[in-house]
N, CA, C and O atoms as a GROMACS GRO file, in nm:
protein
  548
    1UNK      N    1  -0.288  -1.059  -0.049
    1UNK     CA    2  -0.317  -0.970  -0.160
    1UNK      C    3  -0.202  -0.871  -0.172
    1UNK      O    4  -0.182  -0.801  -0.072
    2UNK      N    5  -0.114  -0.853  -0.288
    2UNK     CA    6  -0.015  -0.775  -0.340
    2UNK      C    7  -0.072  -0.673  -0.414
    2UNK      O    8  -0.189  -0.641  -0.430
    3UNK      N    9   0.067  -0.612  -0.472
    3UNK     CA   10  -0.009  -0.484  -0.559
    3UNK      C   11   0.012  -0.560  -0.699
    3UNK      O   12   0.039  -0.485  -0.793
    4UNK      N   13   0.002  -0.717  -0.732
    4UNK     CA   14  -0.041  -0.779  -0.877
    4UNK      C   15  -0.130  -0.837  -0.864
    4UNK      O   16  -0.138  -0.937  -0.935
    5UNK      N   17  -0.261  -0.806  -0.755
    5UNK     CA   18  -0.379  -0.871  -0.751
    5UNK      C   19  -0.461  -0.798  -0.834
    5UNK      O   20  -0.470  -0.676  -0.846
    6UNK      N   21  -0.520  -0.886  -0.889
    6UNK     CA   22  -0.626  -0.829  -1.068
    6UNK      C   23  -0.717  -0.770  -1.006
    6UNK      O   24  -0.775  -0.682  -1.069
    7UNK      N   25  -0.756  -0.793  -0.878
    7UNK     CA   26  -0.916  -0.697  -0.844
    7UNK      C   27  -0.866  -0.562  -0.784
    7UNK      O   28  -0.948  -0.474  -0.757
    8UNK      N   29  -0.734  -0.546  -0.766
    8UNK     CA   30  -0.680  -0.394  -0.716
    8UNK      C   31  -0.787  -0.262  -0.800
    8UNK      O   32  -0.788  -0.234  -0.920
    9UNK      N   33  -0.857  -0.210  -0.707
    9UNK     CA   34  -0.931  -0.133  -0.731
    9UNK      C   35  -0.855   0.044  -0.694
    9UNK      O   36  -0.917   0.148  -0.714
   10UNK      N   37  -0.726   0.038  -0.644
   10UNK     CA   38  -0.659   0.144  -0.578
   10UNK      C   39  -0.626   0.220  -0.708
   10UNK      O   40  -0.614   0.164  -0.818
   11UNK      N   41  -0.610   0.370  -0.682
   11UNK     CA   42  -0.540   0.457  -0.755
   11UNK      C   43  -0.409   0.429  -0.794
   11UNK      O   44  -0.370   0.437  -0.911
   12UNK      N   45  -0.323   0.388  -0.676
   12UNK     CA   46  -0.172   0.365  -0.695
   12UNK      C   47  -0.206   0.191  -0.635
   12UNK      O   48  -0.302   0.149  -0.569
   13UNK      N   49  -0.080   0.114  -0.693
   13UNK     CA   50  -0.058   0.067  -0.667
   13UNK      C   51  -0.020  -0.014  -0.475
   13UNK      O   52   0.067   0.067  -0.443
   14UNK      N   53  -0.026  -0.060  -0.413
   14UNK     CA   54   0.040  -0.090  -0.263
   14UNK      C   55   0.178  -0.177  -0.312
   14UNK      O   56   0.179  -0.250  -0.410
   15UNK      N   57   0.286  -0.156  -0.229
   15UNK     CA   58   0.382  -0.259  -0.197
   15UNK      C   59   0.351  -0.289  -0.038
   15UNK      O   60   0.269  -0.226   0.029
   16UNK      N   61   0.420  -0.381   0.001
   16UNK     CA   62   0.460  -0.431   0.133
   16UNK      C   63   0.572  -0.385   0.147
   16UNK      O   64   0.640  -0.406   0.046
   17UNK      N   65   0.643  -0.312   0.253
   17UNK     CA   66   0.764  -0.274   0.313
   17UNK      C   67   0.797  -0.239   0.389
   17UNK      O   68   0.888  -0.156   0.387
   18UNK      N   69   0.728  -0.295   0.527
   18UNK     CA   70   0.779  -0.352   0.640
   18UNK      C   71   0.870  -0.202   0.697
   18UNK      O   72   0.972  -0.234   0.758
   19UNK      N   73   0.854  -0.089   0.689
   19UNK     CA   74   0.953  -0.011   0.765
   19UNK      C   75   0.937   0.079   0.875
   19UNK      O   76   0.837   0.148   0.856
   20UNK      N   77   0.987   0.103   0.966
   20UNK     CA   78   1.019   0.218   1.098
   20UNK      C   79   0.972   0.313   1.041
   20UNK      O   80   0.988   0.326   0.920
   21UNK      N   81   0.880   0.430   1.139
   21UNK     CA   82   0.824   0.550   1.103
   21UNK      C   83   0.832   0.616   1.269
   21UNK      O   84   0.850   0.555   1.374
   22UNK      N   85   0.812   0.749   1.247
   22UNK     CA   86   0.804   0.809   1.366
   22UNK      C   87   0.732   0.926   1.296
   22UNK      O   88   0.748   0.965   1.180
   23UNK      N   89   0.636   0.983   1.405
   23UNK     CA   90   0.499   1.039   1.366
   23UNK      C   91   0.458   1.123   1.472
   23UNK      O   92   0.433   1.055   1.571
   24UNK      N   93   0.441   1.248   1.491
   24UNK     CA   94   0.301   1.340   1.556
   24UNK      C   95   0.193   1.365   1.493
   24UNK      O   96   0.174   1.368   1.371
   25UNK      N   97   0.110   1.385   1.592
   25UNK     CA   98  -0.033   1.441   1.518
   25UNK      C   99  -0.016   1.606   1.567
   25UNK      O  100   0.025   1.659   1.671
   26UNK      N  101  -0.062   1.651   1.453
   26UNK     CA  102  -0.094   1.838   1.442
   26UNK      C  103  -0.062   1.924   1.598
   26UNK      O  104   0.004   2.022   1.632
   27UNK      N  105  -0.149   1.822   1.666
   27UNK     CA  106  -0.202   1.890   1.787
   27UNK      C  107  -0.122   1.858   1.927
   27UNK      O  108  -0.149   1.915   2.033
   28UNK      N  109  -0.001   1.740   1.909
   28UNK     CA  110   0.056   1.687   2.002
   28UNK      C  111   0.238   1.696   1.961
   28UNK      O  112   0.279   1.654   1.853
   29UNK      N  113   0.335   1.761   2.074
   29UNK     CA  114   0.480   1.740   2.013
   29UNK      C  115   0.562   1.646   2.034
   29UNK      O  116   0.679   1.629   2.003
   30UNK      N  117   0.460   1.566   2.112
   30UNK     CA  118   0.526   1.419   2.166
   30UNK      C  119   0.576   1.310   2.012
   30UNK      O  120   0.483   1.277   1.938
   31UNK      N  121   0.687   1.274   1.985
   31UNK     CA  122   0.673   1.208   1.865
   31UNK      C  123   0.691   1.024   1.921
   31UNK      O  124   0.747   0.963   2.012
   32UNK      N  125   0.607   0.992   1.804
   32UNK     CA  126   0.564   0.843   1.885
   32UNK      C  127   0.609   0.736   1.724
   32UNK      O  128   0.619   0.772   1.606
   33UNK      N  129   0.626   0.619   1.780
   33UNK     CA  130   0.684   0.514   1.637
   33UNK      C  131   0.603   0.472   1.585
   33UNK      O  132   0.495   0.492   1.641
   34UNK      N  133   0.597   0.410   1.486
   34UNK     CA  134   0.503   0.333   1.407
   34UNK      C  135   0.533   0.243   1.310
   34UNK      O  136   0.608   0.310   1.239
   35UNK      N  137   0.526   0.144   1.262
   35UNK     CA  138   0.567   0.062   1.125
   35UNK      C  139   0.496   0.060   0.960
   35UNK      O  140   0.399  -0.016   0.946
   36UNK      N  141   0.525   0.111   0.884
   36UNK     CA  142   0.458   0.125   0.757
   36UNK      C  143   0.458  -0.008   0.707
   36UNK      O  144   0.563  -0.066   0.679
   37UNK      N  145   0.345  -0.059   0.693
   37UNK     CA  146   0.323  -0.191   0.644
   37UNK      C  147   0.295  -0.206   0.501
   37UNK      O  148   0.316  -0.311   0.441
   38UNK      N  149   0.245  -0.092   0.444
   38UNK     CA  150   0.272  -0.103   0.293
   38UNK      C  151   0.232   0.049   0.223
   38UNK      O  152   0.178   0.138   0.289
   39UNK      N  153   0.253   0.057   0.142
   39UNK     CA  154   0.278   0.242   0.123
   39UNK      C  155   0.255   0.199  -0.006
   39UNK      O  156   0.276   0.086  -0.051
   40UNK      N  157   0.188   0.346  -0.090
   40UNK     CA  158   0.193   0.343  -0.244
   40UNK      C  159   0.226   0.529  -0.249
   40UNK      O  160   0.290   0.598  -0.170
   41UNK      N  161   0.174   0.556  -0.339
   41UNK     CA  162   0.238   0.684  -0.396
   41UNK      C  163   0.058   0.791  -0.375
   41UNK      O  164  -0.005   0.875  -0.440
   42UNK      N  165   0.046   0.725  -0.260
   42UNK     CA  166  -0.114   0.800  -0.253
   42UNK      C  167  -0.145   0.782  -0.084
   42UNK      O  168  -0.220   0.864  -0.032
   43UNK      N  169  -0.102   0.703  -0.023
   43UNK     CA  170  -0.129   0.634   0.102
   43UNK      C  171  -0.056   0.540   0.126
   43UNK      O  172   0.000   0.456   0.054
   44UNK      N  173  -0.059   0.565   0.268
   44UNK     CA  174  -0.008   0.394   0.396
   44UNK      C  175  -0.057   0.323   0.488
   44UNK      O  176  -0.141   0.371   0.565
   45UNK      N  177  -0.031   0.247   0.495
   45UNK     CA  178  -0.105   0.150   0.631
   45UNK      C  179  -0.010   0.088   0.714
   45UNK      O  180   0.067  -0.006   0.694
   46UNK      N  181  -0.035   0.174   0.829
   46UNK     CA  182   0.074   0.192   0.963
   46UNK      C  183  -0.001   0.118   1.060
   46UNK      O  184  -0.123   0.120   1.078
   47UNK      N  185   0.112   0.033   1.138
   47UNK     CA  186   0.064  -0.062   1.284
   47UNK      C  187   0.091   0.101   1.381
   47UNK      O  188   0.182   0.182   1.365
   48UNK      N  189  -0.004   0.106   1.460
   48UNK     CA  190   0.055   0.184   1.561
   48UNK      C  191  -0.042   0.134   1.705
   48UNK      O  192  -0.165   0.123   1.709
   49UNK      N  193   0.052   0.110   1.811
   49UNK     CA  194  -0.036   0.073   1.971
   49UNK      C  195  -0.141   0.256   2.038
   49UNK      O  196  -0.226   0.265   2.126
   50UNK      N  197  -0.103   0.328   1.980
   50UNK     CA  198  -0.148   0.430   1.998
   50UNK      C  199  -0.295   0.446   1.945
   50UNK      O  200  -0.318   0.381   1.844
   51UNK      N  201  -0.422   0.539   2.007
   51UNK     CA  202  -0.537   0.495   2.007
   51UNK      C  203  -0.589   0.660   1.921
   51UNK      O  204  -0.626   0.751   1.996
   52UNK      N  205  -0.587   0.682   1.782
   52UNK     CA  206  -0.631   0.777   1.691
   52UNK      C  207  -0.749   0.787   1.660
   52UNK      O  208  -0.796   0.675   1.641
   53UNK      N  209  -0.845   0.891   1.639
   53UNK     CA  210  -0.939   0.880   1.595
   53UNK      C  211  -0.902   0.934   1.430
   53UNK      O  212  -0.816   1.011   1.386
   54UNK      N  213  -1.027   0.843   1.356
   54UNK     CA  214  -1.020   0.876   1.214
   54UNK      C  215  -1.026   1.031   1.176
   54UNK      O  216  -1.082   1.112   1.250
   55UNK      N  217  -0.971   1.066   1.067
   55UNK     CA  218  -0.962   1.207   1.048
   55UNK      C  219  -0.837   1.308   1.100
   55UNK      O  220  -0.805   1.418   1.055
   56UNK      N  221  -0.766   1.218   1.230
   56UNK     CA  222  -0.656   1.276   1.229
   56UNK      C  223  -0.508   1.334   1.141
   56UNK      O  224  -0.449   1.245   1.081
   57UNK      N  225  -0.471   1.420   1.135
   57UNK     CA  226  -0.344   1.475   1.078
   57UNK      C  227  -0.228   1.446   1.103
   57UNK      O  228  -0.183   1.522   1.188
   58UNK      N  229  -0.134   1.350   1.060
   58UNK     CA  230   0.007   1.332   1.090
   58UNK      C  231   0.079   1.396   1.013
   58UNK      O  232   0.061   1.423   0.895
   59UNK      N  233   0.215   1.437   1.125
   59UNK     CA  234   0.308   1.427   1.059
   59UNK      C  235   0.415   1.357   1.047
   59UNK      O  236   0.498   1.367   1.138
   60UNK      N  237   0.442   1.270   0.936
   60UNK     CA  238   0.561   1.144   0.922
   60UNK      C  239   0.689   1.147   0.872
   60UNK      O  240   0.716   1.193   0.761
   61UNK      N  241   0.769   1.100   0.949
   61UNK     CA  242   0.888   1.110   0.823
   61UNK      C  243   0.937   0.880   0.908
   61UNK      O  244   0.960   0.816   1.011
   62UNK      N  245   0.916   0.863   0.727
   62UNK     CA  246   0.984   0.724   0.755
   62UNK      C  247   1.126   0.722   0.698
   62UNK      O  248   1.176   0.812   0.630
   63UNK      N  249   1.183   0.611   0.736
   63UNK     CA  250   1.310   0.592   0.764
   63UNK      C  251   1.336   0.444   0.683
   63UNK      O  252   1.292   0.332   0.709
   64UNK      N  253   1.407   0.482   0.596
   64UNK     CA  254   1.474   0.362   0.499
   64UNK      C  255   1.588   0.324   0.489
   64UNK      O  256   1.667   0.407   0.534
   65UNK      N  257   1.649   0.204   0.438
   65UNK     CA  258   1.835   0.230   0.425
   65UNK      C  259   1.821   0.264   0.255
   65UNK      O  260   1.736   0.228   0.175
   66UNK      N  261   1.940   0.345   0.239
   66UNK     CA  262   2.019   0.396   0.184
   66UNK      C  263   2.114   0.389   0.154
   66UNK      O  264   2.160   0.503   0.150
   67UNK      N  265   2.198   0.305   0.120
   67UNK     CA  266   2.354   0.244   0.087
   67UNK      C  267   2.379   0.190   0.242
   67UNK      O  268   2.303   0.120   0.309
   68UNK      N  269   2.522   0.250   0.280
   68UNK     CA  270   2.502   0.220   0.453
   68UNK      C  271   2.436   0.303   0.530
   68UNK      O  272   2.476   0.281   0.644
   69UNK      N  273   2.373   0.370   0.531
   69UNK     CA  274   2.321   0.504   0.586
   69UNK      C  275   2.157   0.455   0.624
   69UNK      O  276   2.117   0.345   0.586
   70UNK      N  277   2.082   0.536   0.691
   70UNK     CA  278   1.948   0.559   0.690
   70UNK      C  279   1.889   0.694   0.602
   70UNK      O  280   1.964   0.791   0.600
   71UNK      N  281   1.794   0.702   0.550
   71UNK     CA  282   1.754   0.858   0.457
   71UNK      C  283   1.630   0.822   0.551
   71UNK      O  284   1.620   0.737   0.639
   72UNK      N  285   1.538   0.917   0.501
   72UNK     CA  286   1.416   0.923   0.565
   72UNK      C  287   1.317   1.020   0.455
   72UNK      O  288   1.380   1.126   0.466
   73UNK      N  289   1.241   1.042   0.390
   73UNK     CA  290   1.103   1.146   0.342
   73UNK      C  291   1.004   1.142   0.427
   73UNK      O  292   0.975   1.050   0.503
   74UNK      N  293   0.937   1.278   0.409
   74UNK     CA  294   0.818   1.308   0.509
   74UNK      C  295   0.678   1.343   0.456
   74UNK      O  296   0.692   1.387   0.342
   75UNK      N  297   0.566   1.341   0.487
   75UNK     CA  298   0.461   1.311   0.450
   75UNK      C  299   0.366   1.374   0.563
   75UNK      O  300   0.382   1.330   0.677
   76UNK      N  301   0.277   1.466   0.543
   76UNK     CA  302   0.204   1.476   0.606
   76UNK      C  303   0.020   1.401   0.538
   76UNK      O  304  -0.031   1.426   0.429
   77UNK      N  305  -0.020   1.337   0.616
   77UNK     CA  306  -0.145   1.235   0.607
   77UNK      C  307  -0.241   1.230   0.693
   77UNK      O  308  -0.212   1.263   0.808
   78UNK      N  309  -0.403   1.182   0.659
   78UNK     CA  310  -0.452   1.190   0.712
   78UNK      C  311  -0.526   1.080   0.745
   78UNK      O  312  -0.582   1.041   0.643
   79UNK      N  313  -0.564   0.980   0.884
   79UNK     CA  314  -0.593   0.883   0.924
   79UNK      C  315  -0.740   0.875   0.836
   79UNK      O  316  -0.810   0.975   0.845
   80UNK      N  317  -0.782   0.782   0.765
   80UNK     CA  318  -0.874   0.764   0.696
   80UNK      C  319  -0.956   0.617   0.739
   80UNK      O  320  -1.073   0.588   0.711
   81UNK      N  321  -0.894   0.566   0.786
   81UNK     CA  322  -0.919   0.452   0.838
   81UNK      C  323  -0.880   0.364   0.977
   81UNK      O  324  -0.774   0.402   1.028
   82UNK      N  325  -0.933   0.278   1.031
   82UNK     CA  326  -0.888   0.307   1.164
   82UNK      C  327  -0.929   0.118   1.244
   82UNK      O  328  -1.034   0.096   1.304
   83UNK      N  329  -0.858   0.047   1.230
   83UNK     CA  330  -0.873  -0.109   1.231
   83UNK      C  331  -0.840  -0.159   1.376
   83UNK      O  332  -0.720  -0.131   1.378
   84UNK      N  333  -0.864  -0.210   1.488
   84UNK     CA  334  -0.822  -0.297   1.563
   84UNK      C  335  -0.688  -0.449   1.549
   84UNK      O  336  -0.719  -0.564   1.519
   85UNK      N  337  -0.565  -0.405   1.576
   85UNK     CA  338  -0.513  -0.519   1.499
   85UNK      C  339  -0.425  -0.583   1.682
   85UNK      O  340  -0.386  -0.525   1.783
   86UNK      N  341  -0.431  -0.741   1.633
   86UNK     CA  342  -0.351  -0.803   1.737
   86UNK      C  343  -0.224  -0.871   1.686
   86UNK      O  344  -0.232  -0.911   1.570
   87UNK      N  345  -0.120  -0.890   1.744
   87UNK     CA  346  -0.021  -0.969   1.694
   87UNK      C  347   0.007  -1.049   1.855
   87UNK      O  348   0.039  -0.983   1.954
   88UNK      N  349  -0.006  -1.161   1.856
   88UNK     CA  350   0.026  -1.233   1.977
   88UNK      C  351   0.022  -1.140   2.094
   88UNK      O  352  -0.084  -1.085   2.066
   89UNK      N  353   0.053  -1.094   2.182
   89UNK     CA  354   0.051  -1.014   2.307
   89UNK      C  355   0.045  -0.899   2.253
   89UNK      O  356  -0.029  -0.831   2.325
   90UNK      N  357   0.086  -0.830   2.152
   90UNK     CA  358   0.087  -0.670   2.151
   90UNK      C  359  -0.066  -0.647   2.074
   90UNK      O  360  -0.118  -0.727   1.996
   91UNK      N  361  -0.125  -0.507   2.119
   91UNK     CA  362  -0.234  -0.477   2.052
   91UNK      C  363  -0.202  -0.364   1.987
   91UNK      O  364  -0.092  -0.313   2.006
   92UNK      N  365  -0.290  -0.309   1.906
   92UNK     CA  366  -0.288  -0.200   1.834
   92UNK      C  367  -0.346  -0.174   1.765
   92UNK      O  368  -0.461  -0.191   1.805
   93UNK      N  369  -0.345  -0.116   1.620
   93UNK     CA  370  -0.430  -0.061   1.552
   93UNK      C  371  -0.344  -0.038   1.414
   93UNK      O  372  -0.224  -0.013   1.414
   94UNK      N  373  -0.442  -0.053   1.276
   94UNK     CA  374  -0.372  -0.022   1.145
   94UNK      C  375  -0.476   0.101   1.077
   94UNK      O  376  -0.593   0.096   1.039
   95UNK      N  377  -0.406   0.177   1.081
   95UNK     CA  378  -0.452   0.279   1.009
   95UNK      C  379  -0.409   0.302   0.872
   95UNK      O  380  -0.297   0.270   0.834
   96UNK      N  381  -0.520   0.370   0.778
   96UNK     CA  382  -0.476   0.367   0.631
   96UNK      C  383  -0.495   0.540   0.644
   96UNK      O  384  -0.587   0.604   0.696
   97UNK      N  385  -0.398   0.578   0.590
   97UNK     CA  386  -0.343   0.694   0.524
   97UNK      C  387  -0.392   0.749   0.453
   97UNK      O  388  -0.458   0.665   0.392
   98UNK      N  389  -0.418   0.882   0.392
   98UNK     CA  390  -0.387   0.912   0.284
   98UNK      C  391  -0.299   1.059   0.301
   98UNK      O  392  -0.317   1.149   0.384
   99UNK      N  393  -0.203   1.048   0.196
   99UNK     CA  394  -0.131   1.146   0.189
   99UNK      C  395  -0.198   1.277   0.133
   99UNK      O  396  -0.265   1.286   0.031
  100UNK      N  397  -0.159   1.395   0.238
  100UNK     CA  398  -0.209   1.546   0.179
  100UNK      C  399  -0.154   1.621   0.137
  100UNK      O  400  -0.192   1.708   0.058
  101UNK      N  401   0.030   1.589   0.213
  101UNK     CA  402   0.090   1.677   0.137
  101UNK      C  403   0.250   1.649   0.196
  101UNK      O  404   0.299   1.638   0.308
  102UNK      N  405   0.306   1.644   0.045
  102UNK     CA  406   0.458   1.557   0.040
  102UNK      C  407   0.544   1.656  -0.040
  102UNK      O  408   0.492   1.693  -0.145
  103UNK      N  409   0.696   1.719  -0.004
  103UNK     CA  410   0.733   1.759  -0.101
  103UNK      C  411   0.790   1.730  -0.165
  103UNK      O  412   0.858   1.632  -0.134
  104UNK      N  413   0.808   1.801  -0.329
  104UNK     CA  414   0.831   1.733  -0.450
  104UNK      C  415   0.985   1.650  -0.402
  104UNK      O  416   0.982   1.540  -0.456
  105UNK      N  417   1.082   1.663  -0.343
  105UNK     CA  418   1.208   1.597  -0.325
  105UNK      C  419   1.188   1.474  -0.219
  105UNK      O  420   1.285   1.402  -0.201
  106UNK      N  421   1.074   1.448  -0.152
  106UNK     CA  422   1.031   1.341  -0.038
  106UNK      C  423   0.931   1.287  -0.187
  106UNK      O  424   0.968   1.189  -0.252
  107UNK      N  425   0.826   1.352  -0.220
  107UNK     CA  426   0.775   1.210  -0.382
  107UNK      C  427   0.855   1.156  -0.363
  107UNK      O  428   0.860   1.079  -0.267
  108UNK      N  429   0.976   1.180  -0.466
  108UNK     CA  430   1.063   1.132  -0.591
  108UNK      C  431   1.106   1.026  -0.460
  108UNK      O  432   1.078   0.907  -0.473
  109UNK      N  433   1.165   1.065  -0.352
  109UNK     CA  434   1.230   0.940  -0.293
  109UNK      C  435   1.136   0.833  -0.247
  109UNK      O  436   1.184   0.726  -0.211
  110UNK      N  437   0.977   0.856  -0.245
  110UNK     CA  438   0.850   0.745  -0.193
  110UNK      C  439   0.910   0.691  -0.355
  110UNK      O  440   0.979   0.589  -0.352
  111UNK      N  441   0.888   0.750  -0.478
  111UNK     CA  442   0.863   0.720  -0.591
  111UNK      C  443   1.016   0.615  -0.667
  111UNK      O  444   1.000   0.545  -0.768
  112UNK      N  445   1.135   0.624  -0.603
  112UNK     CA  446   1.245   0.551  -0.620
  112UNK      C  447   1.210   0.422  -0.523
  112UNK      O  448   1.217   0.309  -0.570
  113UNK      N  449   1.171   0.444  -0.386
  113UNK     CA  450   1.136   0.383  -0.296
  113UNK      C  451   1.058   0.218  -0.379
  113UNK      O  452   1.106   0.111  -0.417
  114UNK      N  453   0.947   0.265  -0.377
  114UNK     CA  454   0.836   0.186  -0.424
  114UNK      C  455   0.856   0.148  -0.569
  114UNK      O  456   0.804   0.049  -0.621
  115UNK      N  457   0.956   0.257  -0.647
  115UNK     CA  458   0.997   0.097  -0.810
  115UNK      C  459   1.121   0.021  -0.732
  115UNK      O  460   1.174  -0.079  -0.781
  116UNK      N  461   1.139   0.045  -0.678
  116UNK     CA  462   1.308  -0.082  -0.615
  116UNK      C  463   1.210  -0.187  -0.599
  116UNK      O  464   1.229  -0.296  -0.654
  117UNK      N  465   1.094  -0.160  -0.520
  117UNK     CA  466   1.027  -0.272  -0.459
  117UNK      C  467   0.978  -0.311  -0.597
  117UNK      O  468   1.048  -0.400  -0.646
  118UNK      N  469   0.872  -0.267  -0.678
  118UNK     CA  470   0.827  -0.316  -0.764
  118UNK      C  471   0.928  -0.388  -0.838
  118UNK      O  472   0.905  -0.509  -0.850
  119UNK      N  473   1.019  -0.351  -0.884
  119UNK     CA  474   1.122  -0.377  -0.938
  119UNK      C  475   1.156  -0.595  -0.889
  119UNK      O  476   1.187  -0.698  -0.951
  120UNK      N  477   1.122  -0.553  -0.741
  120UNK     CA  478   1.173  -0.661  -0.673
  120UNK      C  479   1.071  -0.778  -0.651
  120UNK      O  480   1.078  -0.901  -0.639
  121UNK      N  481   0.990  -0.700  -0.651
  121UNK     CA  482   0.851  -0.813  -0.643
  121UNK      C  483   0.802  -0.901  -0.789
  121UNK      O  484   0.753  -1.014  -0.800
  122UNK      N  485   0.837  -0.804  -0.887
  122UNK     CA  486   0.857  -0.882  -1.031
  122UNK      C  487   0.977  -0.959  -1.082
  122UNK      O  488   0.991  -0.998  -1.198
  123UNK      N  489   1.049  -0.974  -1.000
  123UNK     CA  490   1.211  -1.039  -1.033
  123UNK      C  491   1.158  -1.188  -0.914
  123UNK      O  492   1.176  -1.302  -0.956
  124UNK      N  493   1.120  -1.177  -0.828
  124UNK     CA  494   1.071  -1.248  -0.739
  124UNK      C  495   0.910  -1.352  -0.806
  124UNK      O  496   0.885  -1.471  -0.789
  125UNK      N  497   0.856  -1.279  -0.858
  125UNK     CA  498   0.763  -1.370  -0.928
  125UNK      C  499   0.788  -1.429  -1.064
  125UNK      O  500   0.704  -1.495  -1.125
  126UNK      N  501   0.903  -1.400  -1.104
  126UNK     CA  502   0.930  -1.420  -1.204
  126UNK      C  503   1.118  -1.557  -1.165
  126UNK      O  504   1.204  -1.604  -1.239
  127UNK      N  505   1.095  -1.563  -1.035
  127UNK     CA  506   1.220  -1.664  -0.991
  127UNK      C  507   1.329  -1.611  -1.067
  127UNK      O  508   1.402  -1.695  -1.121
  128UNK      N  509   1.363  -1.462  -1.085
  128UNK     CA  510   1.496  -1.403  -1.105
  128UNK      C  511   1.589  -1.355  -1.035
  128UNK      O  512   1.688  -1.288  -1.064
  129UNK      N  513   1.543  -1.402  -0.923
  129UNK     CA  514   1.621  -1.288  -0.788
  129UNK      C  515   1.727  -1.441  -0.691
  129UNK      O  516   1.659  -1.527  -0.636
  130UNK      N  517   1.835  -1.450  -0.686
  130UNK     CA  518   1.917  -1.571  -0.646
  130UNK      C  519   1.853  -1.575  -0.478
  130UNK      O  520   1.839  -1.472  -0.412
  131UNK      N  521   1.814  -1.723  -0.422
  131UNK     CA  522   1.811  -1.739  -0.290
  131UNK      C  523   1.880  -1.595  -0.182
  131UNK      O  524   1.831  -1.509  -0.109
  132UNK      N  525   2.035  -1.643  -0.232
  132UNK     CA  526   2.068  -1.543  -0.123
  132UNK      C  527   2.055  -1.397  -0.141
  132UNK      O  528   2.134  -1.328  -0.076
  133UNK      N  529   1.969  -1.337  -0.218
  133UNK     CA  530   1.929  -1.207  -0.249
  133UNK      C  531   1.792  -1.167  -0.231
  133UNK      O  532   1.737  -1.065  -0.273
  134UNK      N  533   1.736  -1.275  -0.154
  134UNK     CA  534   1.581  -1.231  -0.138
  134UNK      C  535   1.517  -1.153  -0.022
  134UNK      O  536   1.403  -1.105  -0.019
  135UNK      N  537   1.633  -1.149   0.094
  135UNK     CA  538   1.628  -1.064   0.208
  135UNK      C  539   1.649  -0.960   0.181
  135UNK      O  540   1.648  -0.896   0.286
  136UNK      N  541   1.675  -0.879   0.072
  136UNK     CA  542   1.734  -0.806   0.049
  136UNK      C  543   1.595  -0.681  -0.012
  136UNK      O  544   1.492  -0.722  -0.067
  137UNK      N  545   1.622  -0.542   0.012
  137UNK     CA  546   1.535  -0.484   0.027
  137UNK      C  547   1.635  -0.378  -0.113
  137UNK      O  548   1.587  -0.273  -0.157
   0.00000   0.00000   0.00000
């Protein structure tokens, strides 16, 4: 299920985009990793091996490329959901997000972020995007 599935009942849209995050909660200064598995302009859903209870407060800043560079926006969110997930030997957990509070210059970059993708996911269903350009983020 994508964000062009007809029964999408979400506020925003979801993409898939697979990226590196690093995260505390409110109450801890230890900062720990995580992977954003798909993000919209409202919420995310992060793999993390770390054991949260729902209702928790993060604070995130993920990490994207940027020409050659890495950028990163930050997001503070709150664990709303709280899943058991396995991938072959590693365990963990997917938590869904919702964002509480982003500032206006971290939006705009979720919000450039997520039309590249859209951008890319309709060039892709539409067989406009050349073989060797499909790895391409």
């Amino acid at each position: 299920m994508g964000s062009f599935d007809s029964r999408e009942r979400r506020r925003y849209p979801r993409f898939f985009i697979d990226l590196p995050a690093e995260y505390r909660d409110m109450d801890d200064s230890c900062l720990r990793g995580a992977i954003v598995v798909n993000a919209s302009e409202g919420g995310f859903l992060i793999e993390s091996p770390r054991d949260l209870p729902v209702g928790t407060e993060l604070s995130i800043a993920v990490l994207y490329p940027k020409e050659c560079e890495l950028d990163n926006f930050k997001v503070t969110a709150k664990i709303v959901r709280k899943v058991p997930h396995w991938k072959g030997d590693w365990k963990g957990y997917h938590y869904g997000l919702e964002l509480i509070q982003i500032l206006e210059e971290d939006r705009w970059k979720l919000s450039v972020l997520l039309g590249r993708r859209f951008n890319l996911e309709q060039m892709l269903m539409n067989n406009e995007v050349p073989a060797g350009r499909r790895a391409e983020f």
